[in-house]
C-alpha positions as CSV (number, residue, x, y, z in Angstrom):
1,X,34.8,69.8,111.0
2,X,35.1,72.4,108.4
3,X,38.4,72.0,107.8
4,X,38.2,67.9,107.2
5,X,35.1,68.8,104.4
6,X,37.6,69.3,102.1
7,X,39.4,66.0,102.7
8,X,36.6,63.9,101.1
9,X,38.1,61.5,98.1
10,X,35.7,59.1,96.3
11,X,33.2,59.2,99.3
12,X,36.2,58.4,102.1
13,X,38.0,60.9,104.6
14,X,41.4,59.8,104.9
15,X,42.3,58.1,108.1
16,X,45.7,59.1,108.8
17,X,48.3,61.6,107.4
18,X,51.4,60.4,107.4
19,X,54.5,62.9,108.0
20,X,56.6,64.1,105.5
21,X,54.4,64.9,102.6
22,X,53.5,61.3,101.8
23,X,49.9,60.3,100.5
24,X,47.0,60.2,103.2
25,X,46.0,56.5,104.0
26,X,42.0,55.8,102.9
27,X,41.6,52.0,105.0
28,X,38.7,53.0,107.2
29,X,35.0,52.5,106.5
30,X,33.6,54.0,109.3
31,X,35.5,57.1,109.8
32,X,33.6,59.1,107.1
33,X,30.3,58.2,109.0
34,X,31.7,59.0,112.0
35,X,32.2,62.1,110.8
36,X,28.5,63.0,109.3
37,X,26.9,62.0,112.5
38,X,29.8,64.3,114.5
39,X,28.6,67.1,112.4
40,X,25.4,66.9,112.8
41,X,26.2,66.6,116.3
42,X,27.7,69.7,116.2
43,X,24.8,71.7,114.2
44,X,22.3,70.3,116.7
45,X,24.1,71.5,119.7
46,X,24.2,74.8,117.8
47,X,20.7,75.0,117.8
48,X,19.9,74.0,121.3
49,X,22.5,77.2,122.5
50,X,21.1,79.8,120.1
51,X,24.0,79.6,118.0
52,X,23.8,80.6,114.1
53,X,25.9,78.5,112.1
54,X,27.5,80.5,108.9
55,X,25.5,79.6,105.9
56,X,28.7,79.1,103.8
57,X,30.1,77.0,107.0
58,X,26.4,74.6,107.3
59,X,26.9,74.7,103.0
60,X,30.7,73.1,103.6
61,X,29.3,70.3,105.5
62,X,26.7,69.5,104.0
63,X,28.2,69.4,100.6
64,X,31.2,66.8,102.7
65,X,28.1,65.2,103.5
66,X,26.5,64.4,100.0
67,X,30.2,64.0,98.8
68,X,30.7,60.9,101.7
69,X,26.9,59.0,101.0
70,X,27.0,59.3,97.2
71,X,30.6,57.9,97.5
72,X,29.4,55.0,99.2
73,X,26.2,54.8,97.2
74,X,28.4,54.1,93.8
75,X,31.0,52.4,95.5
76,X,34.5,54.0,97.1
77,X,38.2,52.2,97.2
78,X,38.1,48.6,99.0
79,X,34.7,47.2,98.1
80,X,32.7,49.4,99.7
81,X,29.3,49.8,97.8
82,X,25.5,50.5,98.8
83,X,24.0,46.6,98.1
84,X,20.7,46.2,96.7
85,X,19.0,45.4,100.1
86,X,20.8,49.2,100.8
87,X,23.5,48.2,103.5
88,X,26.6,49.0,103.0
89,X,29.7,46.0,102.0
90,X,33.1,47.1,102.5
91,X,35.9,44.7,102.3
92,X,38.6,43.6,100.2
93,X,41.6,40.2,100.8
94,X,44.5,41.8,102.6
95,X,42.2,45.0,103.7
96,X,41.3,46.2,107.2
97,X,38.6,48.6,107.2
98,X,36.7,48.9,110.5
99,X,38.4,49.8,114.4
100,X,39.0,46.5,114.7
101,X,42.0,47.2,112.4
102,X,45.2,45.1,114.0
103,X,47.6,43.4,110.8
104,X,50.4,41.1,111.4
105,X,52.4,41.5,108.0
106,X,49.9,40.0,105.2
107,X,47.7,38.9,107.4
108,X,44.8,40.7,108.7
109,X,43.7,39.5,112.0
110,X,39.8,40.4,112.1
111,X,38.9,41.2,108.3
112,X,35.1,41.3,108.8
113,X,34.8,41.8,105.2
114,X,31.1,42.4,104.0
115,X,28.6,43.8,106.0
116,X,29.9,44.6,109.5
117,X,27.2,45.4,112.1
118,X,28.3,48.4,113.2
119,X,29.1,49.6,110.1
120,X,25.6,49.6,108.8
121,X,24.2,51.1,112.8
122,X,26.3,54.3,111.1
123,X,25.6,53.9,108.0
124,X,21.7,54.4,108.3
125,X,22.2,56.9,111.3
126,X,24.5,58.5,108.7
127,X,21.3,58.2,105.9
128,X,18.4,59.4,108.3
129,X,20.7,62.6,109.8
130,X,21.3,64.2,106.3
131,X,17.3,62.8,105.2
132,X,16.1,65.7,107.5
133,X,16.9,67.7,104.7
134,X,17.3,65.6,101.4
135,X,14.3,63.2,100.7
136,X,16.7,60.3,98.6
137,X,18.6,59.8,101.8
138,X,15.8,59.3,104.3
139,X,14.2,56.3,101.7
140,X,17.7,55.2,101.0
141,X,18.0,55.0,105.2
142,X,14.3,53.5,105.7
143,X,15.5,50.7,102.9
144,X,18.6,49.2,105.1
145,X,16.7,49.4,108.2
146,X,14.2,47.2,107.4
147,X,17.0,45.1,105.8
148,X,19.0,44.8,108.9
149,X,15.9,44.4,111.3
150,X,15.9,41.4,108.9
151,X,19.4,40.0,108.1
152,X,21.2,40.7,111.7
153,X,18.9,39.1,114.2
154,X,20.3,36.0,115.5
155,X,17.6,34.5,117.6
156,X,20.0,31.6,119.0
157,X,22.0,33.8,120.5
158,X,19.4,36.6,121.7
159,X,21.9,39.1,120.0
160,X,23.1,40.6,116.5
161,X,25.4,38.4,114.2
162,X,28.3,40.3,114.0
163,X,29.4,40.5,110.2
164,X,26.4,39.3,107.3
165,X,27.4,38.2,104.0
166,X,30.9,37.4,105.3
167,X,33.5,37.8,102.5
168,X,30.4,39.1,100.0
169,X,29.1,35.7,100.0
170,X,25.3,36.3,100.4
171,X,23.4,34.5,103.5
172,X,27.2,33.9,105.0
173,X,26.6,35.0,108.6
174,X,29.2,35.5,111.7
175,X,27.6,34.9,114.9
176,X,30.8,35.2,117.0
177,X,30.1,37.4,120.0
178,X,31.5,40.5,119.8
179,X,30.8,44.1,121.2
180,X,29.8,46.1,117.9
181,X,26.1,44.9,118.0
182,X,26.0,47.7,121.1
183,X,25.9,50.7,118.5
184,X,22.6,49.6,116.8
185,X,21.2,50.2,120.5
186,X,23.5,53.1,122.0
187,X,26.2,55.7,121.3
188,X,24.7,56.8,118.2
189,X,22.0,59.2,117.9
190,X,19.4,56.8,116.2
191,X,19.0,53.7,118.0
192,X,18.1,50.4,115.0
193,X,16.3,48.3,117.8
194,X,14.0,48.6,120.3
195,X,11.7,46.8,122.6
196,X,12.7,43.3,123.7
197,X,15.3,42.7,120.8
198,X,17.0,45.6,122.0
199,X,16.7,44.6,125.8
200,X,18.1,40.8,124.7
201,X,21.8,42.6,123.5
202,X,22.3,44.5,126.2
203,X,21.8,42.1,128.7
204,X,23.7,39.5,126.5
205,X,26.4,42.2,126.1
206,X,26.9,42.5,129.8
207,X,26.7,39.4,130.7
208,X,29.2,37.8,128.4
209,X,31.5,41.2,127.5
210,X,31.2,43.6,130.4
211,X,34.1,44.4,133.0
212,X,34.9,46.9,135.0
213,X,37.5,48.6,132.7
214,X,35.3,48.3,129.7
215,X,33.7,45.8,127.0
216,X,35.8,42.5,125.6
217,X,36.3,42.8,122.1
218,X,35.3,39.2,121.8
219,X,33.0,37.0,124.3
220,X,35.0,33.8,126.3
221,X,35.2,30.9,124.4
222,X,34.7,32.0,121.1
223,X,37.2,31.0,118.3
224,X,40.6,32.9,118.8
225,X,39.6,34.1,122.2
226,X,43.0,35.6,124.2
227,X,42.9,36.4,127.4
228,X,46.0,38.4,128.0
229,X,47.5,41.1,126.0
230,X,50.9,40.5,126.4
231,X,54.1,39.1,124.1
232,X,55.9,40.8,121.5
233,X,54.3,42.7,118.5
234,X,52.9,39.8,116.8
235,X,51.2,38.3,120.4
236,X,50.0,41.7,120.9
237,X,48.4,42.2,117.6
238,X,47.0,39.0,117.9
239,X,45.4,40.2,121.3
240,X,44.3,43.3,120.1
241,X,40.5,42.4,119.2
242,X,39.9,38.8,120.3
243,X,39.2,39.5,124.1
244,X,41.4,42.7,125.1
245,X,39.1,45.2,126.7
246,X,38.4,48.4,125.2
247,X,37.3,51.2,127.7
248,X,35.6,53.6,124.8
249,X,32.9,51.0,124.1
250,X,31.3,51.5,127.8
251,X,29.9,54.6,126.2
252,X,27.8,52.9,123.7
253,X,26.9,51.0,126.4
254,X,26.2,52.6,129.1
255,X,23.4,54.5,126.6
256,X,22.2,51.4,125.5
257,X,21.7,50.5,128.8
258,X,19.9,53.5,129.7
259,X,17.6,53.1,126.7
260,X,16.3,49.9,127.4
261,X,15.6,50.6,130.9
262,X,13.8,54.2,130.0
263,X,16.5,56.3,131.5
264,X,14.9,56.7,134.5
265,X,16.7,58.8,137.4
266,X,17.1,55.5,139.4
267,X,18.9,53.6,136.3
268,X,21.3,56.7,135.8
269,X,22.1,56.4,139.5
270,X,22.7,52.8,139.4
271,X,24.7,53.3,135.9
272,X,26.9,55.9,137.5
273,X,27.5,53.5,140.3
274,X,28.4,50.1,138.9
275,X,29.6,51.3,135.3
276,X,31.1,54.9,135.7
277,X,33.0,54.7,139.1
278,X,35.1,51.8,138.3
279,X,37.1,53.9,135.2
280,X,36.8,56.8,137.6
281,X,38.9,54.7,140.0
282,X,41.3,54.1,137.0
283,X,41.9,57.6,136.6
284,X,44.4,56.7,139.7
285,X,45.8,53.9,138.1
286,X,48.1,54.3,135.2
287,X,48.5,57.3,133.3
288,X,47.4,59.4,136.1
289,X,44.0,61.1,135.6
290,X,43.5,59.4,132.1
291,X,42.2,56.0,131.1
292,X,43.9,53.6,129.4
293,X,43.6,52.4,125.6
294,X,42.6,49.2,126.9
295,X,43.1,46.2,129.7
296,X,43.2,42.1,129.9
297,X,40.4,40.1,129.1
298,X,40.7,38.3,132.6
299,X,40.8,39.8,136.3
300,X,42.6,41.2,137.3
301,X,42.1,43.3,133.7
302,X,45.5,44.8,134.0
303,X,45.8,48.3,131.7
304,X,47.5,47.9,128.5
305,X,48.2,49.2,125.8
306,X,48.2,53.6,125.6
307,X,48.1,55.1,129.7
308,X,46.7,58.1,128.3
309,X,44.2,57.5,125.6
310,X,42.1,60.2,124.6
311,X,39.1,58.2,122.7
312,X,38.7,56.5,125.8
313,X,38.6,59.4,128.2
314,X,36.6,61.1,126.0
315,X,33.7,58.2,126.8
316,X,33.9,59.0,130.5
317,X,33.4,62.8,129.7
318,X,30.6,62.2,127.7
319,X,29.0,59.9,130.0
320,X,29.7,62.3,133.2
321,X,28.4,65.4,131.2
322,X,26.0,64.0,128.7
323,X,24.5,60.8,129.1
324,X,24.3,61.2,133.0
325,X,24.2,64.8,133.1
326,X,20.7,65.1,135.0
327,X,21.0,62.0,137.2
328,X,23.1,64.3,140.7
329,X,19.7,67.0,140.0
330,X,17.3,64.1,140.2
């Protein structure tokens, strides 16, 4: 953590570093907030074990911190600015900047330029972690909460549109059913709906994305649904977020699921039975005791991709020791 502090440039930590010397490469939105809530993440668990963090090492972070959300606030590389209803746009032709990252030449396959919904679900968990200590920041997160409770319900659907403002045009809204809406309910420490909205996703999530390898990256029968990950490069790409299933969003989900059901001993139980064991299974599947970068969109969801991915192993782990840590005592 302290070593990436000082890799912030214009409000962005660089995604990758290529070899040989070259320039980093800045084409992710969400890896800077990723990284504040990690941090604070980190300080918290400090505090629960009695551990004193280094006031020089909590000053480092926090001056990363204030470095990343004023960045944003003024505006960084690609578009991405703090709009006046204070969510956060990203997004420029040619440009991807969320996980859902596949390009085939020129041609970026999901662009979700604007306001992407998970984007702002870190974005205002990002806000409200570094408000406990810096009053601008906790208005500044109160501001795009109310303006999401607002712009990203899609009552049709029972669910969160997916991208607002599409392509910075205002009221422009995508309601294609995808699995980012899960992080405004779980796998971030503040959850940006509750009650029977928050109820409505998770259900809608399961029900239409769920399987047992993981979450579809987009719902059956949407526009540019694929079933298969399979082809050369360009299938493949193609593939890679319009239905292939992605293992590391169960943990997102998983917590959601939990939350709306009060995370009672009898939901972790029934959590770690139909959700957990089927990737525990996996482990004995392809890259032996891992799980896989990802799987089909159809049974029989054959693994693809990465045998031995550790973003997606990690998500086990953290449901096995976090998430469900109490449910074998109860």
């Amino acid at each position: 953590m302290l070593e990436w502090a000082g890799s912030v440039s214009d409000g962005m930590l660089p995604n990758r570093f290529p070899d040989h010397g070259d320039a980093p490469e800045f084409n992710a939105v969400d890896a800077s907030l990723w990284y504040v809530v990690a941090g604070h993440e980190w300080l918290d668990a400090a505090a629960r074990a009695g551990i004193d963090v280094a006031a020089a090492d909590r000053a480092r972070f926090e001056a990363a911190v204030d470095a990343i959300l004023e960045g944003y606030a003024k505006g960084a590389r690609h578009g991405i600015r703090c709009d006046a209803d204070g969510l956060l746009a990203a997004g420029e032709p040619g440009v991807q900047l969320t996980w859902m990252d596949a390009k085939i030449g020129d041609h970026v396959v999901t662009p979700r330029s604007g306001k992407p919904v998970e984007v702002q679900a870190l974005w205002i968990n990002a806000l409200a972690l570094a408000g406990r200590r810096a009053e601008p920041w906790r208005v500044l997160a109160e501001r795009a909460r109310g303006a999401f409770a607002a712009r990203f319900w899609n009552e049709a659907a029972g669910a969160l549109f997916d991208c607002v403002d599409v392509d910075h045009v205002s009221g422009v809204a995508d309601a294609r059913f995808r699995p980012n809406q899960i992080l405004a309910v779980g796998g971030l420490p503040i959850a940006l709906l509750d009650g029977e909205r928050a109820r409505r996703v998770v259900d809608a999530v399961e029900a239409r994305l769920w399987t047992p390898l993981g979450l579809r990256s987009l719902a059956p029968g949407e526009p540019g649904y694929v079933a298969h990950y399979e082809g050369g490069v360009r299938e493949r790409d193609g593939a890679y977020h319009q239905g292939t299933v992605w293992p590391w969003l169960l943990g997102p989900f998983v917590e959601a699921w939990l939350r709306v059901r009060g995370a009672t001993p009898g939901a972790k139980q029934e959590a770690r039975r139909r959700f957990v064991a089927p990737l525990v299974a996996h482990l004995e599947e392809a890259g032996l005791g891992h799980v896989s970068e990802i799987a089909d969109a159809e049974p029989p969801h054959a693994p693809r991709g990465c045998p031995f991915q550790a973003w997606s192993l990690g998500e086990v782990l953290r449901l096995d020791r976090v998430v469900l840590a109490d449910e074998r005592a109860a």
